[in-house]
C-alpha positions in Angstrom: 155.7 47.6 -1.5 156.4 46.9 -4.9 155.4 49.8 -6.2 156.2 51.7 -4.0 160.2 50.8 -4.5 159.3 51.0 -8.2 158.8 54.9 -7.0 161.6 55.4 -5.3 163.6 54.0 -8.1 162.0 56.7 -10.5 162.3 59.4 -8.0 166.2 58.6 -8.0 166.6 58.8 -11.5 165.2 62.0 -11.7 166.4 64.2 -8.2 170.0 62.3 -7.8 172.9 63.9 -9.4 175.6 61.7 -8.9 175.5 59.3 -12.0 176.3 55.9 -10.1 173.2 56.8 -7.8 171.0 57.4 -11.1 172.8 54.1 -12.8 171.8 52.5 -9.5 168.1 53.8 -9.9 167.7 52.4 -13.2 169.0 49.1 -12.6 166.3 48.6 -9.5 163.8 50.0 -12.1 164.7 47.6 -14.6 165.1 44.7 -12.5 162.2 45.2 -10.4 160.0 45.3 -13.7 161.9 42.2 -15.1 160.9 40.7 -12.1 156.9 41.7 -12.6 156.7 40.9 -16.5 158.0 37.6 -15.4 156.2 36.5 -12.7 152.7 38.0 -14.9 153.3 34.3 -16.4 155.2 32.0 -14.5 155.3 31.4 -10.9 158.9 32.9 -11.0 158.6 33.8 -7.3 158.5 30.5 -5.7 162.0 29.9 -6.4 163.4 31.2 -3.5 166.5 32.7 -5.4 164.5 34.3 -7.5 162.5 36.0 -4.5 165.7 36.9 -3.0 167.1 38.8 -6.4 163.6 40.2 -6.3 163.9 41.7 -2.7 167.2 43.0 -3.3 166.2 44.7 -5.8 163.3 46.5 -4.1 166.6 47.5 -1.4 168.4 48.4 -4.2 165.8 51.4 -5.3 165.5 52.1 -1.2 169.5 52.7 -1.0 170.1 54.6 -4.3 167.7 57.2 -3.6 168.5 57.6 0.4 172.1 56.6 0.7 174.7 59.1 0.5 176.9 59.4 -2.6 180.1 58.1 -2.4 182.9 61.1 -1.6 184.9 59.6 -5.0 182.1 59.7 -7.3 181.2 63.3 -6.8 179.9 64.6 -10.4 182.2 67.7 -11.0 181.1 70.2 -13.2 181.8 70.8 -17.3 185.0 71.4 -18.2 183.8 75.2 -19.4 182.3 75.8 -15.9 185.5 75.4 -14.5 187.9 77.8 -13.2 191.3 77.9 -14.3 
């Protein structure tokens, strides 16, 4: 499961065009490998808050790449692309 949100984070960066969806992306990336380096020495994930930052995170990677872009945040285009 970890991975696998790990993935979806990565896949987010790299097919979403809207930037707060790909800033979104690379925070679960980030936070989810935090998360893993961390707990590689210390039993980080017995602190429940901990575990709950952790899952959220995993969600966080799940709703960047699936959720729909907000209608506010729509990237527009250069400013040479367009039309006058």
């Amino acid at each position: 499961m970890v991975l696998a949100s790990a993935w979806h984070a990565i896949a987010t960066m790299r097919q979403r065009r809207n930037r707060m969806m790909i800033g979104m992306g690379f925070t679960a990336f980030m936070g989810i490998l935090t998360i893993m380096i961390h707990s590689s020495m210390d039993f980080n994930l017995q602190i429940p808050s901990n575990a709950a930052y952790f899952v959220v995170m995993m969600a966080l990677a799940l709703l960047a790449r699936y959720m729909p872009a907000p209608s506010g945040a729509v990237r527009r285009p250069p400013p040479a692309a367009r039309k006058r």
